[in-house]
N, CA, C and O atoms as a GROMACS GRO file, in nm:
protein
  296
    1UNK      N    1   0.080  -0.119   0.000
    1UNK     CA    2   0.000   0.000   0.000
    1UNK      C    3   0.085   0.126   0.000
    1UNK      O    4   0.035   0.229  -0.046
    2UNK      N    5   0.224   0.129   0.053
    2UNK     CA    6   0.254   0.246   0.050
    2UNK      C    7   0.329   0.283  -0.051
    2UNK      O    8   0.348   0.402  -0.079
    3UNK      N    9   0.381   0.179  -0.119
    3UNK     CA   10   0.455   0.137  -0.231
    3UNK      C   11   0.394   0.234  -0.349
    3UNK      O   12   0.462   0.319  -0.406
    4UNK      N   13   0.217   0.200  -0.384
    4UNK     CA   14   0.175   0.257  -0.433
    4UNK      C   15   0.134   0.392  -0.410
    4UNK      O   16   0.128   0.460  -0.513
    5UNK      N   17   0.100   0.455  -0.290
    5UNK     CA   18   0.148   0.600  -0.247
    5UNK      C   19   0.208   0.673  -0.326
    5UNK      O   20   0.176   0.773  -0.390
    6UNK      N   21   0.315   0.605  -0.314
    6UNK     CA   22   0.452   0.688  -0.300
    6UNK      C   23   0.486   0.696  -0.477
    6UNK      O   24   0.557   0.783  -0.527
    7UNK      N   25   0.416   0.582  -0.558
    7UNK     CA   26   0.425   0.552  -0.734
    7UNK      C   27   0.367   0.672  -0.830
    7UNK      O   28   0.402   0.724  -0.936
    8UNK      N   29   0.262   0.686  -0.736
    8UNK     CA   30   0.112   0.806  -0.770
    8UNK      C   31   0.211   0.915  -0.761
    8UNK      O   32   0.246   0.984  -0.856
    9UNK      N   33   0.255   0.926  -0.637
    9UNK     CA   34   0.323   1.090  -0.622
    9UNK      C   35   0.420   1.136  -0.729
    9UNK      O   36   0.439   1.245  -0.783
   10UNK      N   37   0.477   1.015  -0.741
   10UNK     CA   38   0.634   1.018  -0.844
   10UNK      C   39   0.580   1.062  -0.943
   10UNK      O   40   0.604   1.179  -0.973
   11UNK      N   41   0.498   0.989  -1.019
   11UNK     CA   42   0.453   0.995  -1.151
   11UNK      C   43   0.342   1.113  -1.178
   11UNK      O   44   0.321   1.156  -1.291
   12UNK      N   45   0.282   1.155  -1.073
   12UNK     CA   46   0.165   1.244  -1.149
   12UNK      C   47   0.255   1.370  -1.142
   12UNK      O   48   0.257   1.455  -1.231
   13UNK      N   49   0.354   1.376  -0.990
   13UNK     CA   50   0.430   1.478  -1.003
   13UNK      C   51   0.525   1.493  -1.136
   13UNK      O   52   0.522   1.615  -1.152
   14UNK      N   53   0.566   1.466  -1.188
   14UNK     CA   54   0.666   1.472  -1.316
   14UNK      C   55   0.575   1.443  -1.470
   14UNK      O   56   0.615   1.456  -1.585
   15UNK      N   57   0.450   1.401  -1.423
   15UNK     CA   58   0.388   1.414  -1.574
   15UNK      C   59   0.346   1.548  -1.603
   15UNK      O   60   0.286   1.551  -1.711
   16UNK      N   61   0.354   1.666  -1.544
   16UNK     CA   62   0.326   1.782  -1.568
   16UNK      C   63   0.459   1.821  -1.688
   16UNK      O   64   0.443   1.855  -1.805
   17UNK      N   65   0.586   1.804  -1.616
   17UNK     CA   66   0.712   1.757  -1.654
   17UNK      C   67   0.731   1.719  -1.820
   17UNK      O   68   0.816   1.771  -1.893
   18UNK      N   69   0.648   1.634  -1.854
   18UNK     CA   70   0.681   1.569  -1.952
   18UNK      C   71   0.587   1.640  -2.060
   18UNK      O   72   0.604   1.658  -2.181
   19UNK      N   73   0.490   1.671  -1.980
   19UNK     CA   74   0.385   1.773  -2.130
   19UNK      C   75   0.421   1.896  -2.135
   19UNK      O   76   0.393   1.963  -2.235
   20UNK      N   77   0.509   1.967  -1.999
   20UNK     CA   78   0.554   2.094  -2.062
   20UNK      C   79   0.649   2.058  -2.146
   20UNK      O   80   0.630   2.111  -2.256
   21UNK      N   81   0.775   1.970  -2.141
   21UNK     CA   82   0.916   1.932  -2.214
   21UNK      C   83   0.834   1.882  -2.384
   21UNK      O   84   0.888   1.902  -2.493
   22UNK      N   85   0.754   1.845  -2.373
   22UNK     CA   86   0.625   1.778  -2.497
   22UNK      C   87   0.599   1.905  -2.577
   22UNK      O   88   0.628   1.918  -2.695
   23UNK      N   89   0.543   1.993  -2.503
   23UNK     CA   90   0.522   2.130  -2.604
   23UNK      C   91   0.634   2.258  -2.634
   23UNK      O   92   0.627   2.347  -2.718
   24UNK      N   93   0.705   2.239  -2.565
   24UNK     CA   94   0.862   2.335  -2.589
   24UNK      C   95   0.899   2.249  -2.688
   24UNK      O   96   0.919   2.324  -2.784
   25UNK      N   97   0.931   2.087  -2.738
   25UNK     CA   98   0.958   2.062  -2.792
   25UNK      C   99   0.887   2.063  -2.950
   25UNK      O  100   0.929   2.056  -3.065
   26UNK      N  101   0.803   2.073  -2.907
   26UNK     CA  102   0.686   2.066  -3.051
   26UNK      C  103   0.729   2.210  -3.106
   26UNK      O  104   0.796   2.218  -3.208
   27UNK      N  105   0.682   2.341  -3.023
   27UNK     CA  106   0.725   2.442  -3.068
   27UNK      C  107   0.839   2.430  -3.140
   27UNK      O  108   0.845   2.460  -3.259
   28UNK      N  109   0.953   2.377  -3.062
   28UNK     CA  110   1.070   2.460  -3.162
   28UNK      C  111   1.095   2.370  -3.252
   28UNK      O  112   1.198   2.395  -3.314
   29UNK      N  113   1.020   2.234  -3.298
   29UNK     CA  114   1.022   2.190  -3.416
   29UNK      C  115   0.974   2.281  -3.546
   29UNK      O  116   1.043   2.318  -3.641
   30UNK      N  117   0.822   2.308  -3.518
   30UNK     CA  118   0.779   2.389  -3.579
   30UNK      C  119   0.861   2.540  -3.587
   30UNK      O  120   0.858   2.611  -3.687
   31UNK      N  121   0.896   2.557  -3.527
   31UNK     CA  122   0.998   2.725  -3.503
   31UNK      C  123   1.090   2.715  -3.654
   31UNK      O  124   1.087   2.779  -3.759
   32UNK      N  125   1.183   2.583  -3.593
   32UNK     CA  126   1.235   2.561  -3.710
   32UNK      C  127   1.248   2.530  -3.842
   32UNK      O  128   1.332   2.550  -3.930
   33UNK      N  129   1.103   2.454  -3.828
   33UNK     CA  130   1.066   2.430  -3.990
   33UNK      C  131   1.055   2.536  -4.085
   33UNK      O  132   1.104   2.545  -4.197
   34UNK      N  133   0.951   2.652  -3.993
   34UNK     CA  134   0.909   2.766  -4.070
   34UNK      C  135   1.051   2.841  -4.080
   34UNK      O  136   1.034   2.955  -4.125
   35UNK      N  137   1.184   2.814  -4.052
   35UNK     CA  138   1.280   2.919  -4.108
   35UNK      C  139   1.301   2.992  -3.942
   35UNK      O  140   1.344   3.106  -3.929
   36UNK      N  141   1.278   2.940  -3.872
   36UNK     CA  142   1.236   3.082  -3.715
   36UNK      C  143   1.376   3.078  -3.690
   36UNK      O  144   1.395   3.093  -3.569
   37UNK      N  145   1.505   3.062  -3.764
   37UNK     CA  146   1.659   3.116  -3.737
   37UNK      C  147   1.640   3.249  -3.742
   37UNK      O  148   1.751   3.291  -3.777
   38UNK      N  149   1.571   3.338  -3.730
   38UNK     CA  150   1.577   3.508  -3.748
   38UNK      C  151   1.592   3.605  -3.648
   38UNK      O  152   1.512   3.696  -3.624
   39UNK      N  153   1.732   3.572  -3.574
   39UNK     CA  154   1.774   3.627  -3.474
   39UNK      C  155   1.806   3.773  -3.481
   39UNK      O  156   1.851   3.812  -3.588
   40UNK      N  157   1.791   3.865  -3.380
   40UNK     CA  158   1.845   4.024  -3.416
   40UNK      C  159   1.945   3.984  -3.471
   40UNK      O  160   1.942   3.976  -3.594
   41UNK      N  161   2.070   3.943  -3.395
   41UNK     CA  162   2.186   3.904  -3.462
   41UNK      C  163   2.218   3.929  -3.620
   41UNK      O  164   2.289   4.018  -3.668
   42UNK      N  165   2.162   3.852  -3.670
   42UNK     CA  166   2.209   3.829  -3.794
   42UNK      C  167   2.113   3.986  -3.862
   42UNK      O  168   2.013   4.047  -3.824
   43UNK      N  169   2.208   4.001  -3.976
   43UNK     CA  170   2.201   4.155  -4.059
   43UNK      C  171   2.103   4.096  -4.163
   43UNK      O  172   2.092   3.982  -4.210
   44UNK      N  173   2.039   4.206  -4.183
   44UNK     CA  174   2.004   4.213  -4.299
   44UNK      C  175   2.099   4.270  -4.437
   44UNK      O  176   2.201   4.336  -4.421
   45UNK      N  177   2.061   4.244  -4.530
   45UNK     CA  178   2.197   4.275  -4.608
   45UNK      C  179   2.085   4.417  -4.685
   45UNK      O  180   1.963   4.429  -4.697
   46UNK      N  181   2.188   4.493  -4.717
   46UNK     CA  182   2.112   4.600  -4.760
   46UNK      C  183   2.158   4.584  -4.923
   46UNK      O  184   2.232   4.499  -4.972
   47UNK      N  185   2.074   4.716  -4.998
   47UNK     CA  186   2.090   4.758  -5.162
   47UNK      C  187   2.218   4.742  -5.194
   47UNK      O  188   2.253   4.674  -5.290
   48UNK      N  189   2.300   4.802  -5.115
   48UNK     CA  190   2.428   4.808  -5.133
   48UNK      C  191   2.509   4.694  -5.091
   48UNK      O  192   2.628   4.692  -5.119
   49UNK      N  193   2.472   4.629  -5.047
   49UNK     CA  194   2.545   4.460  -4.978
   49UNK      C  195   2.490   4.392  -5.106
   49UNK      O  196   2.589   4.334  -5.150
   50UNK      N  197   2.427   4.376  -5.156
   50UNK     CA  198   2.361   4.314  -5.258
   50UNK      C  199   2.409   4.337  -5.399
   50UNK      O  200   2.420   4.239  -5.473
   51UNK      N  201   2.448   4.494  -5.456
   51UNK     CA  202   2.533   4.519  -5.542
   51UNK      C  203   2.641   4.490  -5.536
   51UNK      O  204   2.686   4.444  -5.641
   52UNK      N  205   2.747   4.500  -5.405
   52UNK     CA  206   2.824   4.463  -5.437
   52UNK      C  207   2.890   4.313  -5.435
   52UNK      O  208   3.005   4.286  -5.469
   53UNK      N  209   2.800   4.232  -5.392
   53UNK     CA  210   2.838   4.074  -5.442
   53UNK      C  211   2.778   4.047  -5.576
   53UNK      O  212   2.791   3.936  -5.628
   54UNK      N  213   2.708   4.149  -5.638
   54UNK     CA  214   2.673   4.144  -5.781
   54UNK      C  215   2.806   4.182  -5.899
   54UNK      O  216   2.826   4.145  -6.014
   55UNK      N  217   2.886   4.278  -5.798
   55UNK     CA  218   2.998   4.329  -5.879
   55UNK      C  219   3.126   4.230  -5.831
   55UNK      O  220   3.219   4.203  -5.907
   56UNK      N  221   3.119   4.197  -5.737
   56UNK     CA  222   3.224   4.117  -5.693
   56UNK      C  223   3.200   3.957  -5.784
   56UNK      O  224   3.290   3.929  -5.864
   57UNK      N  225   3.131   3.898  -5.776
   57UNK     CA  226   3.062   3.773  -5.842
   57UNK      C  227   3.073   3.799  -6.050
   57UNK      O  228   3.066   3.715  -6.139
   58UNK      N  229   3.088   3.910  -6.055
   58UNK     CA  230   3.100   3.961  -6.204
   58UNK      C  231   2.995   3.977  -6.285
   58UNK      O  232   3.015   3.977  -6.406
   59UNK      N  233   2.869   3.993  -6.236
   59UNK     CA  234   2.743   3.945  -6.301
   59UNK      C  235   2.722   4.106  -6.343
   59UNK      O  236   2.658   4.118  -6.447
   60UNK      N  237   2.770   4.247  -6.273
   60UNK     CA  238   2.772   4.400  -6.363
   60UNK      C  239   2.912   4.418  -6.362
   60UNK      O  240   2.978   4.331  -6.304
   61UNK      N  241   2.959   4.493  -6.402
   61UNK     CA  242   3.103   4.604  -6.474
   61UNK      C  243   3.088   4.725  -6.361
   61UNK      O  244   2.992   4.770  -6.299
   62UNK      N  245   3.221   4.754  -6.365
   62UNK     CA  246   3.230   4.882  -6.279
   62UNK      C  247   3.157   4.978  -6.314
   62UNK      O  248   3.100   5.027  -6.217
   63UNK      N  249   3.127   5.036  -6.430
   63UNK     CA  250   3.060   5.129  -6.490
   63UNK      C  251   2.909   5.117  -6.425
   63UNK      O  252   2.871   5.188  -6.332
   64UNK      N  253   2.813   4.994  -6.502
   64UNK     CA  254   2.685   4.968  -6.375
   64UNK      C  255   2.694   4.991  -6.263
   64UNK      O  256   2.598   5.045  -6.208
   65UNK      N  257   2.831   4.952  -6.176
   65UNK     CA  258   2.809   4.912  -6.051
   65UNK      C  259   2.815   5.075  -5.989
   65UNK      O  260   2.745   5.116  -5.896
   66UNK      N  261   2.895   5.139  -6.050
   66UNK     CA  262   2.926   5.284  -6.021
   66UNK      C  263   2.826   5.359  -6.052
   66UNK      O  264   2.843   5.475  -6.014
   67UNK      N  265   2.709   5.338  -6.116
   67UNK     CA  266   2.542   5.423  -6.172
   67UNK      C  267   2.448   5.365  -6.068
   67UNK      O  268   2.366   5.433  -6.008
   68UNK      N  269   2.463   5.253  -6.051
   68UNK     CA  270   2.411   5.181  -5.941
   68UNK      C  271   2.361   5.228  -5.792
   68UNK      O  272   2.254   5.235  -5.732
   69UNK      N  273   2.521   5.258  -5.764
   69UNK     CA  274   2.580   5.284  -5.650
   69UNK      C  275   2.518   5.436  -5.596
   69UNK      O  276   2.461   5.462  -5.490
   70UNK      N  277   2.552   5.520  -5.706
   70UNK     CA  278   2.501   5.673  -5.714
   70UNK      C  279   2.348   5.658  -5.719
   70UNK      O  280   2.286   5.755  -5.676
   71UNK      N  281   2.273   5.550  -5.765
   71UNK     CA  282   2.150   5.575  -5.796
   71UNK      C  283   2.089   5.580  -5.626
   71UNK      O  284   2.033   5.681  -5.584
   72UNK      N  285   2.109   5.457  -5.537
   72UNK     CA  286   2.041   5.420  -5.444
   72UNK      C  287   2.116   5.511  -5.352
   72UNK      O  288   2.086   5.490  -5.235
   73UNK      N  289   2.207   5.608  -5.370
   73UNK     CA  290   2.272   5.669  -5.243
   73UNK      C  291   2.371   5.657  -5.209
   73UNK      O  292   2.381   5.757  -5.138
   74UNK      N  293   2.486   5.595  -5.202
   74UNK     CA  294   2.554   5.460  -5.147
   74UNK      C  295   2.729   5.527  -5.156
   74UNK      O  296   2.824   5.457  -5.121
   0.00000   0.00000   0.00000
């Protein structure tokens, strides 16, 4: 009899345990599926971060990259 007491306590106490650890885990499955890496951290790359791996990569000429550059501000 006390055996079982003491089984009840263990277990109902820590099954709370296991459905919170159950839905933190579900969340950050889903977190991650949808892409949810989008920490402040990480930059956004701007107009100008973007031209210039366009000019660096060779895909415009200095000439574009320099009309470019003047167009958006930069």
């Amino acid at each position: 009899m006390m055996g079982d007491g003491f089984g009840m306590g263990f277990g109902g106490g820590f099954m709370w345990l296991f459905w919170v650890l159950l839905i933190i885990v579900i969340v950050w499955v889903v977190k991650a599926a949808m892409g949810g890496s989008n920490s402040p951290s990480e930059k956004q790359k701007t107009a100008l971060d973007i031209l210039k791996e366009r000019y660096a990569s060779g895909e415009i000429d200095k000439e574009e990259f320099e009309q470019k550059r003047k167009d958006i501000g930069g």
